[in-house]
N, C-alpha and C positions, 0 to 999 in steps of 0.2 A: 853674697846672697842674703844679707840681714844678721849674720849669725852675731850675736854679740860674744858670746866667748864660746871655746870648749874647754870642757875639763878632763880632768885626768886625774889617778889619787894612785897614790903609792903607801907602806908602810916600811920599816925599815927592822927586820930579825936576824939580831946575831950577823948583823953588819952584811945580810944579804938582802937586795931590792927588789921588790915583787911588784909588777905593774898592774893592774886588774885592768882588764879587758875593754873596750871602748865597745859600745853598742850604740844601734843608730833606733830610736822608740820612735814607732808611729803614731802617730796622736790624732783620733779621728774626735773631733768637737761637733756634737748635732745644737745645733739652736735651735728651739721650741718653734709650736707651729701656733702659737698664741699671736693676738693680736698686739704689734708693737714688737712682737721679738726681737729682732735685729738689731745692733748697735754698727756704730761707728767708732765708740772707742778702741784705745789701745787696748787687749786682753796680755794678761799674764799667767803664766802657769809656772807649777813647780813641781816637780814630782817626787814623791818620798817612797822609799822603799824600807826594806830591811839591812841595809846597809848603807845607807845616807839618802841626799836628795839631791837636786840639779843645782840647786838652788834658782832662784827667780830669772823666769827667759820670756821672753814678749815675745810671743806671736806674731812673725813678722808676715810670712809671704804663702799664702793658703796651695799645695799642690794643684789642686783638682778647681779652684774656681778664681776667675776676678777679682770681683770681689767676696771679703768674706764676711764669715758672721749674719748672714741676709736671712729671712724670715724661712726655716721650715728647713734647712741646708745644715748638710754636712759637708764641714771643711779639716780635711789634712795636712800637718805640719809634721816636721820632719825635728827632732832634737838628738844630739849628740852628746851621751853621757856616757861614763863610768858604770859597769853593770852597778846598779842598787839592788840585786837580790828581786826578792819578793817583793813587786807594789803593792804597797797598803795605805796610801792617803795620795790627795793633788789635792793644792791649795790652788784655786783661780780666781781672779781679781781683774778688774779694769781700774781704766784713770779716770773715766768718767766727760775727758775730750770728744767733744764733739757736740754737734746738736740734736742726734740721735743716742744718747749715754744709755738707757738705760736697757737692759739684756735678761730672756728669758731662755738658761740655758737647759734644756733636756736633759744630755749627758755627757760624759767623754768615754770612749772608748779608746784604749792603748795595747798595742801588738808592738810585742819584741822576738826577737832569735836568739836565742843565745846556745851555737853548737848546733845541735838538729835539734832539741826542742824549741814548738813555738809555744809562743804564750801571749795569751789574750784576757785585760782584765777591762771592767767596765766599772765606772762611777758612776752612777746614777744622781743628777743634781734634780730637774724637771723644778723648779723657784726662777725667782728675778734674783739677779744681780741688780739692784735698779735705790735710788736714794727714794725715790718717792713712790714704790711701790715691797710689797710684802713688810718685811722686819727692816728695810733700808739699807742695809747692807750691800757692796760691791766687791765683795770677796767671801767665798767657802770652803769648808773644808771637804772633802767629798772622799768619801769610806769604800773603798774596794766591797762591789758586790760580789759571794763567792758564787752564788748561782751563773752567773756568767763569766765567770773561772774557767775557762777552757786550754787543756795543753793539746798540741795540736802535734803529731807525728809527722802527718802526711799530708802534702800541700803539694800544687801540680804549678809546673811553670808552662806557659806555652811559646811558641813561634809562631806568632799571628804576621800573614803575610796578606795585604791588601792589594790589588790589582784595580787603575781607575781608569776608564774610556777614557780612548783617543779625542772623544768631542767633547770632553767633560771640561767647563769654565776655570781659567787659572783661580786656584787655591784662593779663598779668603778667610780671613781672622775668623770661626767659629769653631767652637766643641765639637768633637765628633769621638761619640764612644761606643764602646760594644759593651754586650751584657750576652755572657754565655751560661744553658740552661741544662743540666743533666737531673739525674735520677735522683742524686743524694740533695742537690741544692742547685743554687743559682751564685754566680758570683756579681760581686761588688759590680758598678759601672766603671768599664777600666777605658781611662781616656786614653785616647789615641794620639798621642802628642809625639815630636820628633827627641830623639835620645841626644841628639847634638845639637848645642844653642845656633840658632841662625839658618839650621837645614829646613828647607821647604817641602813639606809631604803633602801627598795626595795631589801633584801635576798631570797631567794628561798622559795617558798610557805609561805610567810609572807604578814599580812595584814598591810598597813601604814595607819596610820589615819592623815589627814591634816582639817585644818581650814581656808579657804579661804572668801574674802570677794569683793563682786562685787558690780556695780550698779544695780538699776530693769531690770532685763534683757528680761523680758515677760517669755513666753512660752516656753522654751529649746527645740531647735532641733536639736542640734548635740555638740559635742565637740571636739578639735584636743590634741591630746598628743603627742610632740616632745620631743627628743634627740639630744645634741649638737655633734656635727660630732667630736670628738677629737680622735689621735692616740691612735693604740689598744683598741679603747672600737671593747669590743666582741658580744655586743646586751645582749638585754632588752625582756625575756619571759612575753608579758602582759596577765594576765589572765581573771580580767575585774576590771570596775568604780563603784565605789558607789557611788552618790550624794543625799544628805537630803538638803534642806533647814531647816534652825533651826528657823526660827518664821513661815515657813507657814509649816511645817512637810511634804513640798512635796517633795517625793521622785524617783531617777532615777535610773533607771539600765542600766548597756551598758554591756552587755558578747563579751570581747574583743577576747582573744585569739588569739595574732598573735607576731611574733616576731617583736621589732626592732631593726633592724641593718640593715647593709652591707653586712655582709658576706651570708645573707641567701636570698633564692629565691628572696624577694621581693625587698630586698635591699632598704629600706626605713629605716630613721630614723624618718618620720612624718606620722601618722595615725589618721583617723579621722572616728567615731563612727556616728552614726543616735540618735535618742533619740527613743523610743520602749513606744509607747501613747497607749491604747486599743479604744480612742477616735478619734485617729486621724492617719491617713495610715502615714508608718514609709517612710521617704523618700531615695530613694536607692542610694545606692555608685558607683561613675563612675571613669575608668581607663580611664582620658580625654588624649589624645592622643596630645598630643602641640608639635609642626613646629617649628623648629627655622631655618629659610632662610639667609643663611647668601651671601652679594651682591657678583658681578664679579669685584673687585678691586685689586689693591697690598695690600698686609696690611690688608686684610678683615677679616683673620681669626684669633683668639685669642686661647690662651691657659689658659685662666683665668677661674676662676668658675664662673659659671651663673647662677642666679637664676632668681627665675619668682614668681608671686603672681597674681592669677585666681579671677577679682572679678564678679559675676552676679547680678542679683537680687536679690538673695539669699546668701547675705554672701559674702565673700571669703576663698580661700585656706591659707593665709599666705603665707610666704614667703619659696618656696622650692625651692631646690639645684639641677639642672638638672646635673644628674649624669652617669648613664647608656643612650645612644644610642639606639635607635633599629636598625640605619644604621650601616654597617661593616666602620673599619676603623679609623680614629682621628677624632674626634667630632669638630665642629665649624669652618672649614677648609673652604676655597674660594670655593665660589659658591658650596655648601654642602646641606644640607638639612636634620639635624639629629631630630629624634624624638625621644619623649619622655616619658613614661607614668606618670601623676601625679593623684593620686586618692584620691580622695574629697566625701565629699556627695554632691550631685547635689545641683549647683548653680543658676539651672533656666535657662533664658535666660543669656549669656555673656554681660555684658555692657565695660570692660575693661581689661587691662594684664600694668603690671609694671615687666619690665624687666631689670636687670644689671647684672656687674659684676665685681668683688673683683681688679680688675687692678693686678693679682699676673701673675707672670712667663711671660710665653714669648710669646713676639708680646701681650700685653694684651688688645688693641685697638680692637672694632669691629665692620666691616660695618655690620648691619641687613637690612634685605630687609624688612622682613616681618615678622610676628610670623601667625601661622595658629593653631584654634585648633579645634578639633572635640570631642566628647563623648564617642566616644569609638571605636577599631580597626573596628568595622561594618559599623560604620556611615558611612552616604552617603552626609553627609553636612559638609559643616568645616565653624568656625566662622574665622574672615578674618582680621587681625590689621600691616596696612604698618603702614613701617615706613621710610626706604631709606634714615638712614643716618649715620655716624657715633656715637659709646658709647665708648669715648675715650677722653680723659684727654687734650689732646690737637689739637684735629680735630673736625670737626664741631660744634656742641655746646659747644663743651668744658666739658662735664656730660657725667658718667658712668652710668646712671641709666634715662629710659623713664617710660612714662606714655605714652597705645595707646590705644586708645577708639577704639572699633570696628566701619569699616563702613559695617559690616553686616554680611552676612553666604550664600554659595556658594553651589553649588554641588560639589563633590570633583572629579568626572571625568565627561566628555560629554554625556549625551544620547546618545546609541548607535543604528542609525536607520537604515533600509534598504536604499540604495542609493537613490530609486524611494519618499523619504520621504524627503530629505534631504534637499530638496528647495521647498517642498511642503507648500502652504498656509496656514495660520490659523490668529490666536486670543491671542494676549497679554490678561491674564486674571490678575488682579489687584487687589489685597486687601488691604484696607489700615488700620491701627486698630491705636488706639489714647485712649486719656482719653475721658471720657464722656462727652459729651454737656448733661444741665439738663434741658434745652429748648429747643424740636425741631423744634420751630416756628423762633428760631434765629438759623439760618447751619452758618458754617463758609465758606468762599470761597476763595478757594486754587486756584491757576495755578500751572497744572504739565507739566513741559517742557519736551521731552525727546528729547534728543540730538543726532544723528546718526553719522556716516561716511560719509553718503551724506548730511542730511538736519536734521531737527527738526521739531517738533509740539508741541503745546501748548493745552492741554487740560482744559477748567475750573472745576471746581469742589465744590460741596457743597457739607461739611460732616453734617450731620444732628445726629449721632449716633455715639457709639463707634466704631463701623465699617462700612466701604462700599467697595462694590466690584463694578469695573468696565471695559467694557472692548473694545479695540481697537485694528484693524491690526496695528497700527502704520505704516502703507503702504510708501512706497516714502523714509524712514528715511535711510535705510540700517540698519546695526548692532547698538544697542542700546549700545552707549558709556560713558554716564552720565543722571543722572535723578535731576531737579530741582526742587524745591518749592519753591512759592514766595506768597504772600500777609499778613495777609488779605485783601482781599478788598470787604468788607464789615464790617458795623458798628458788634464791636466786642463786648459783654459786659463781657465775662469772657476769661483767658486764657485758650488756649488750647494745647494738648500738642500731638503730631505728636510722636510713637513710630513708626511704620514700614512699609514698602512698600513691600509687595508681589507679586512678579512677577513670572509668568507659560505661555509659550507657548504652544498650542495646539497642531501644527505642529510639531516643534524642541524637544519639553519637554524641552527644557531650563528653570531652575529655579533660581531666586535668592530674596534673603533676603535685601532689604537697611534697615538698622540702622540709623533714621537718629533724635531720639530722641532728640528733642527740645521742646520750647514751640513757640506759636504764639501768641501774648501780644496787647490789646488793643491800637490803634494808633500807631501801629510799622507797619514798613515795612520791611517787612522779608525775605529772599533770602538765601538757604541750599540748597548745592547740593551734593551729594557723585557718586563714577565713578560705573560701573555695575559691576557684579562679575561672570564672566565667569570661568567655570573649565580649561580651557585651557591658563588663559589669566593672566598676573600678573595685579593686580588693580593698577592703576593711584595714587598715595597721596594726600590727601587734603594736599592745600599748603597756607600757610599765606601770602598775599603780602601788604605789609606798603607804601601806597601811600603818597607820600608829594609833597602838592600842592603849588606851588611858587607864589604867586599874588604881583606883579612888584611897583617898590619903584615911577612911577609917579603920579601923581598929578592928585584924583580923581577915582584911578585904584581899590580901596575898593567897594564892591558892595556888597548888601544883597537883598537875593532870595533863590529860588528850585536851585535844583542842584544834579545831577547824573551823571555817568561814567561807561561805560563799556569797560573792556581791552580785546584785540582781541591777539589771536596768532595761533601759526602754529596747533594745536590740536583741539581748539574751544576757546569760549569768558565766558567770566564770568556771561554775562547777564546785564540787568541794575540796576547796584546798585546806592540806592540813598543817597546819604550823609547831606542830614535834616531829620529831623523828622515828619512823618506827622504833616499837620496841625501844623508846627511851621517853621521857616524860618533860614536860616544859614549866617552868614556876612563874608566876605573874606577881610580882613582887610589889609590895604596897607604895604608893605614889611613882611608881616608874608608867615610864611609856616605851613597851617594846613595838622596834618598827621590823616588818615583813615588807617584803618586794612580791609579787608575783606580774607575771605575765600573760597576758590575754588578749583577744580578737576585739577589737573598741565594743564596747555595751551600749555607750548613746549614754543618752543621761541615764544617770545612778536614780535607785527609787529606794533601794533596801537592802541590809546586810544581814545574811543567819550566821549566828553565832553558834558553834557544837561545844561544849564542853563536859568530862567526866571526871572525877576523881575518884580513885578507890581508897582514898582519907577521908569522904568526904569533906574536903575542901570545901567551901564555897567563898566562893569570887568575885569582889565588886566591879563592876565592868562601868566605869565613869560615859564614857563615848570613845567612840571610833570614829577617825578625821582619814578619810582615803583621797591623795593626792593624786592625781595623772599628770605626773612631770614629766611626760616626753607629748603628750597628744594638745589638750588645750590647757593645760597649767591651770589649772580649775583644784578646789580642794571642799570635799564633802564632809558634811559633821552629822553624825548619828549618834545622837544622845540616847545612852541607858539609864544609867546612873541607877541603878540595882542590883541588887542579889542575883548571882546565877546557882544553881546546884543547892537548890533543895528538896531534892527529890533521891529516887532510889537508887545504891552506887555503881549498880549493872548496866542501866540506861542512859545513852547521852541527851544531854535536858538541851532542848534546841530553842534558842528565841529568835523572834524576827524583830531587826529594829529600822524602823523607817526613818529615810530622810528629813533631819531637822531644818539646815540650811544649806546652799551651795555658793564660792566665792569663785568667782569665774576672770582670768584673767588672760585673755586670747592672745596679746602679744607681751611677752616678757622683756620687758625693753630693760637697758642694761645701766644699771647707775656708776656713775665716774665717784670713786674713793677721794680722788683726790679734786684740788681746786686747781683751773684752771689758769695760768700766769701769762697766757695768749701768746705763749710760745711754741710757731709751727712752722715743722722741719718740711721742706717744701722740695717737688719734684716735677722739674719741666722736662717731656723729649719731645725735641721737635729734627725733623729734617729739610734738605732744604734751603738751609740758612744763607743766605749769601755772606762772603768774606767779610765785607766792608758796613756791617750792620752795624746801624748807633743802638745807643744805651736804649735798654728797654728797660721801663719804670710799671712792677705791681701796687696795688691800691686794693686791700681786701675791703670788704663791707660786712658790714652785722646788723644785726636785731639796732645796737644805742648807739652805732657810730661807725666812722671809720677810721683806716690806719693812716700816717704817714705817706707818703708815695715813697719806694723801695727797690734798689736797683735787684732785675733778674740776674744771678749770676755766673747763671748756665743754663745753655738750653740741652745739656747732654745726659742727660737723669741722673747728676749727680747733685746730691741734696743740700738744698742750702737751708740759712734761716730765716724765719721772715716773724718777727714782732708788731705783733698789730694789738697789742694792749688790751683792754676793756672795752669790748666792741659786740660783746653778744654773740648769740649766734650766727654762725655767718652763713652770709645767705648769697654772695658772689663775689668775684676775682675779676678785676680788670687789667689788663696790659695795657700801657701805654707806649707809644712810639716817642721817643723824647726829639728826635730829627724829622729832617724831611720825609715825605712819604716812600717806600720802597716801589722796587720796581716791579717785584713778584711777591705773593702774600710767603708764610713760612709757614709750612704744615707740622700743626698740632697733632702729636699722638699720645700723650699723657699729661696728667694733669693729677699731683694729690699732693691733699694736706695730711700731717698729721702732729697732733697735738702730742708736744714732749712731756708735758704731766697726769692728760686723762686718761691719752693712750686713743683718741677718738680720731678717728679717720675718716676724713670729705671726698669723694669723688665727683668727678665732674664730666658732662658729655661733650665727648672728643671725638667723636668720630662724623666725617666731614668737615673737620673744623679748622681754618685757616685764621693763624697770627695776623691781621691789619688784611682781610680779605684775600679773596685767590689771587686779584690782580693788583695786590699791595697798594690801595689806592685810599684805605683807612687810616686812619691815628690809634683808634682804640679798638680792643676788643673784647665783650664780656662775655663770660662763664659762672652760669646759677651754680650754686653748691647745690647735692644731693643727697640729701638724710634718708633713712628709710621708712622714719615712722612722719611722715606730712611731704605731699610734692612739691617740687622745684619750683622756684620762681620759674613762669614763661618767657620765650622771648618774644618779642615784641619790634618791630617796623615802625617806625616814629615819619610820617610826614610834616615836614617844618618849610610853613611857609612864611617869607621875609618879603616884608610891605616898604619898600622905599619912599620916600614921604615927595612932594612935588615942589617944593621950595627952589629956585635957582640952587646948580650944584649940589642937589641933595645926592648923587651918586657917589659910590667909590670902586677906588681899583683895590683896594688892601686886601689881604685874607682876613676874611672875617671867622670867630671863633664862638662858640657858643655852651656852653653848660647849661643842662636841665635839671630841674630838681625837683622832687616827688615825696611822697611818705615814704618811700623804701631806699632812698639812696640817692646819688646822680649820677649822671652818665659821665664823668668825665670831662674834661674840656676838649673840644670835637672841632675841626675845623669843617665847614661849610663848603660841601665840592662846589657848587656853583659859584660861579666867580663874573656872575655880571647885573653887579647890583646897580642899577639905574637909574634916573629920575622918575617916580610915579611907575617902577617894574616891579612885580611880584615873582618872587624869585624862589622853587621851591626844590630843597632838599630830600633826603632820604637818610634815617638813623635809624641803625640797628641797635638797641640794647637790651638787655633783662629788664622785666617789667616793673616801672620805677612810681606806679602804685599811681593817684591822686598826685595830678603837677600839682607843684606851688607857687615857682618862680623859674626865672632863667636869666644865666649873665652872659650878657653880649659884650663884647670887644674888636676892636681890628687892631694889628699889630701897629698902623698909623707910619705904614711905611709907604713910598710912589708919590708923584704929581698927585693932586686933587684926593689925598686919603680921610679929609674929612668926610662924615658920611650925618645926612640927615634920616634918621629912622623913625619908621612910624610906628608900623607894630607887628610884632611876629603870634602867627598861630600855629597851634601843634592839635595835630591829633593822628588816630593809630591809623595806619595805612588800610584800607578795605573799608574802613568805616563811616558811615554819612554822616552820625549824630556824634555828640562827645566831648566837640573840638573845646580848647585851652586858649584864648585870646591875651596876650602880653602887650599892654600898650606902651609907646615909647615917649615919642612926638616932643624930640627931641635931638638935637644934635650930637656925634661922636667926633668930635673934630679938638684937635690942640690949640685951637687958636679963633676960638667959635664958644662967647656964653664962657659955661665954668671951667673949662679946658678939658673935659673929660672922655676920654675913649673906651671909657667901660663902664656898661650901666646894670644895675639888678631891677629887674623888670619883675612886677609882680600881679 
């Protein structure tokens, strides 16, 4: 199975031999979820302990995946050593083979046994292995973290017993794992694979029996069973689970029953069970209904696969593949709004959603606005997670994958009132629920600000209990646009933790949920605000903005003191945040720039920043400017120029300045620059199916901005990657195949398409969906594919009408296949043979070409292969223009013969 050696170590005392112990180390390798991560290199590891090390073993065969080392993936290897004691170093390295070399490893984690303790340590790498990326380096040494230093006593093995319907499709090649969920945790995804090489599991009404092994998981309340999405699997008839524990004999039943696959009603490959207690109510399964909002931009919509993973209080879904729509239409499209079913056992309350997506096919960049989900198509509530910005490789943060904490759960449409109601008065009603105080002689004491259109108020407040309700007109404010918390301010003795705000109008029935789950910490000054959640109204984004304060290089301009700031803009102010710590003081030290984070509901443009500052040294503080950045919303950065004295006034009072906006530098899409220079070496990935046996050579041809490549044999169409050198060629702007033989019989369907650059790390997708290799009924030579950037659109395609003037001379006809190349500002099409095949004396004989759009013709070369009786051909002249078009047309004149034995002997001409 790969292993290149085991070892073994002895020492020798007093002429007696002592064998140390053989252990088998699990070695769990995560590769980074970075763009490019993945290698194809060999990897090497070594492991060192407190008693020696492996010394150097290659990574041959991953337990748990196909392939290994792939973007975002945890892969397990299995090594047999000599105990080494205590781990405290892995050295890992590649060899740099392949055309994928370079690697961004996350971390390794490593689990041993030795006796009944286990042990679990972790290395933390999260760098490139990579020559032309970070320090260049392909090998590190990696330090046992002790934080995740766990000795593990207690660990559950189970008897997982699988039962598959009678009607359920013979077994094919796909993953099939469970993921089991209790009180204390969740375990790993345990593949479900056969114990004996060559046994076939999961046949039609057969039981598999498996042996799994997890940490203390507690109380089992549900499990998920998934299927890998691979071509042609036909689905999986499950019938149900059996679970035993084998030391505590507790046993679970789950009566499944339900198909997975695609092709059937439910079209899921992931299902997830309850656990069925007589002690305890079984919790029910919900068709949670998830939003995907996609913004009003260019560029917003993707054709990439999307997935999403659901987490609450209770668990999460894992990570599932949003597949089906319940909108009509192309899914993910600008300004769209497709939804989605995913069904879980209830998660409780939502605290989060992690959404991305695979960067495959075309336009694979995505603006999201927002994600929304509800419980079910009934619900009347949706939980509510902005985000407003782009998941795209090279636009705003540069990452295809978020994390959005919810800020709460809305009603999903308006109360619908009679008009005589509509501005009628009432009562904001207020609940707010929290963790426990276990003293309610010590309340805590909150300010709730709520913020309107016209004004705001400030409510104080002491929670004494897990919950309190309270209630005001909020009269004066107009509509309720944000809601804040700020203190303690009162002496604290334990944290407290702030779960939610319930908000009900009397009047309106307007309801909403804030989310605004934090804690409130002893001698902390604390300030959380989220925007309201109207059914009508897209919510505002918390927005991060990174203040960097300049305190000026004269003589004396360092001060230490209190010190707060609140930023004003066109929507509202942040409030005053303070930037010491209670009860402790902060020094502004001369030519530094100290930077603060806080967070806020968007302001809209910035106008103005108050500066609080006090000293009881009398200090005074030269305060140079304040440059406030918004690096998560539109990457913009504000300069408020002071450049004066603050505190010269009296040392009891905080001397307040207002400083206005000097300039704003505004930068709406952060587009990502490549470190390194390009050597227009790119690792290439075709899957097509379909293919017939006896298929010839197919030849690619990239194009760019200054040129094109070579023609280059494909040489696989199974997504295993190859490489493909196209030099100095620019941007590239499309990908042609060529047919090197006769025409096929049936076209071969394309399902993937990408480049990617081995030095920048930059990745092309292309649109694949509907798209057939040499057309549906293989009756092409060529076929083009635009490349698709994020920041400018694709080349289109384009329908070329080509008409061929046969000239009227005796025997100006021919029987040959005739061939033809166009050529344009943007490229050409290829050498393309001409379907019509009855070129005539004095016949206009007219074609059909598909290509990407090859900008201003300039020329075209005509030929016949100068094969058949009578293959000379007199030509007169060929016109092209775009199909549907009246004006436009391209006239090529010839009037001239293509004949071997006719004038200059020539059978191919460049027509201009």
């Amino acid at each position: 199975d790969g292993k290149a050696f085991e070892s073994c170590a002895n020492y020798k005392d007093n002429l007696k031999l002592f064998l140390l112990l053989v252990l088998v180390y699990e070695v769990h390798v995560y590769t980074g979820a970075k763009l490019g991560a993945e290698t194809d290199s060999n990897v090497f590891i070594n492991l060192i302990g407190t008693r020696g090390d492996t010394g150097k073993r290659k990574l041959h065969r991953s337990k748990n995946n196909n392939v290994k080392f792939r973007h975002g993936q945890m892969d397990i290897f299995y090594i047999k050593a000599v105990s080494l004691g205590d781990l405290e170093k892995v050295l890992i390295s590649h060899d740099g083979a392949g055309p994928g070399n370079g690697w961004f490893l996350d971390k390794i984690v490593i689990k041993q046994k030795e006796g009944k303790e286990a042990q679990e340590v972790a290395f933390p790498c999260n760098r490139w292995l990579d020559e032309y990326q970070d320090d260049g380096k392909t090998e590190r040494e990696l330090t046992a973290n002790s934080k995740y230093f766990v000795k593990e006593n207690s660990s559950q093995q189970w008897r997982v017993q699988v039962k598959t319907d009678g009607d359920s499709p013979e077994p094919q090649e796909c993953k099939r794992t469970l993921v089991i969920y209790g009180s204390k945790g969740k375990s790993d995804e345990l593949l479900l694979s056969p114990q004996t090489p060559g046994y076939v599991c999961f046949l039609p009404r057969a039981t598999d029996e498996f042996i799994v092994e997890t940490g203390d998981l507690g109380d089992v309340y549900k499990i998920r069973v998934s299927c890998d999405d691979v071509p042609g699997f036909e689905g999986w008839h499950l019938k149900s689970f059996h679970l035993e524990e084998l030391h505590t004999k507790q046993e679970l039943n789950f009566d499944c029953k339900c198909w997975l696959s695609l092709n059937r009603e439910d079209k899921e490959l992931v299902k997830e069970f309850p656990a069925v207690n007589e002690d305890q109510k079984t919790l029910p399964v919900y068709k949670y209904v998830v939003s995907v909002h996609i913004g009003d931009r260019w560029g917003a919509e993707t054709f990439a696969n999307v997935y999403i993973t659901l987490y609450g209080k209770r668990g999460d879904t894992g990570v599932r593949k949003l597949h089906t729509s319940l909108a009509e239409g192309r899914k993910f499209q600008r300004n769209k709004v497709d939804s989605f079913l995913v069904e879980a056992v209830s998660l409780s309350h939502l605290q989060k959603v992690v959404i991305g997506h695979d960067r495959e096919g075309y336009g694979a960049g995505m603006y999201l606005k927002m994600v929304t989900v509800k419980e079910s198509q009934d619900s009347d509530k949706e939980w509510v997670f902005p985000w407003w910005n782009w998941l795209d490789t090279h636009l705003g943060l540069c990452e295809t994958v978020c994390e959005i904490v919810t800020v709460g759960r809305r009603l999903i449409s308006s109360p619908k009132l009679p008009e005589i109601n509509m501005k009628s008065s009432g009562l904001w009603i207020m609940d707010i629920t929290g963790s426990d105080l276990s003293n309610e002689e010590d309340p805590i004491c909150l300010s709730f600000i709520f913020y309107g259109n016209l004004s705001r108020k400030k409510l104080p407040l002491q929670v004494t209990g897990k919950a309190i309700q309270f209630k005001d007109e909020l009269a004066d404010i107009g509509s309720v646009s944000k809601v804040q918390v700020t203190g303690p301010h009162s002496e604290l003795k334990q944290p407290w933790h702030l779960d939610l705000l319930r908000m009900k109008h009397t009047g309106t029935k307007e309801e909403m949920y804030l989310a605004f789950d934090c804690w409130f910490n002893p001698n902390e000054d604390k300030c959380v605000e989220l925007p309201a959640l109207y059914a009508d109204q897209e919510p505002l984004p918390v927005v991060e903005y990174a203040i960097h304060l300049h305190t000026g290089h004269l003589k004396k301009a360092d001060a230490t003191g209190e010190a707060y700031l609140c930023i004003q803009g066109e929507k509202s102010d942040s409030g005053k945040r303070w930037l010491n710590s209670r009860n402790s003081l902060i020094t502004f030290a001369r030519g530094q720039v100290d930077v603060f984070k806080i967070k806020a509901v968007y302001l809209g443009k910035l106008n103005q920043v108050l500066v609080g500052f006090k000293s009881l040294k009398k200090d005074e503080w030269f305060l140079e400017k304040i440059v406030i950045k918004e690096v998560f919303y539109t990457f913009s950065a504000h300069v408020f120029v002071h450049n004066d004295w603050i505190n010269k006034c009296s040392k009891k009072d905080f001397v307040e300045v207002a400083i206005p906006l000097k300039e704003t530098s505004v930068t709406s899409l952060l587009t990502k620059d490549f470190d390194t220079k390009s050597r227009g070496r790119w690792q290439t990935w075709v899957h097509c199916t379909q293919v017939p046996e006896d298929v010839p050579d197919i030849q690619v041809v990239v194009f760019g901005r200054k040129g094109k490549s070579p023609a280059q044999e494909v040489q696989n169409l199974n997504d295993n990657p190859f490489l493909l050198t196209v030099g100095d060629i620019g941007d590239i702007t499309k990908v042609s195949f060529v047919l090197s033989g006769p025409c096929l019989g049936r076209g071969i369907k394309l399902h993937k398409l990408r480049l990617k650059d081995l030095d920048t790390k930059q990745e092309l997708g292309f649109h694949t969906e509907t798209q057939w290799l040499f057309g549906e009924d293989g009756s092409d030579t060529v076929t083009e594919l635009a490349a698709v950037r994020p920041d400018k659109p694709p080349l289109r395609g384009v329908l070329y009408s080509i008409s061929v003037h046969t000239g009227t001379l005796p025997a100006s006809g021919t029987d040959a296949d005739v061939f033809i190349t166009v050529f344009g500002e943007q490229g050409d099409s290829c050498k393309r043979r001409l379907r019509h095949s009855n070129f005539e004396k004095g016949q206009v004989c007219i074609s059909e070409m598909r290509a990407v759009d090859l900008g201003q013709l300039s020329k075209v070369l005509v030929k016949h292969h100068n094969i058949g009786y009578g293959a000379g051909w007199y030509l007169d002249q060929i016109v092209i223009r775009e199909s549907g078009k009246a004006d436009g047309q391209y006239a090529f004149l010839c009037q001239q013969w293509l004949d071997s034995g006719v004038g200059d002997a020539q059978t191919e001409r460049m027509l201009k």
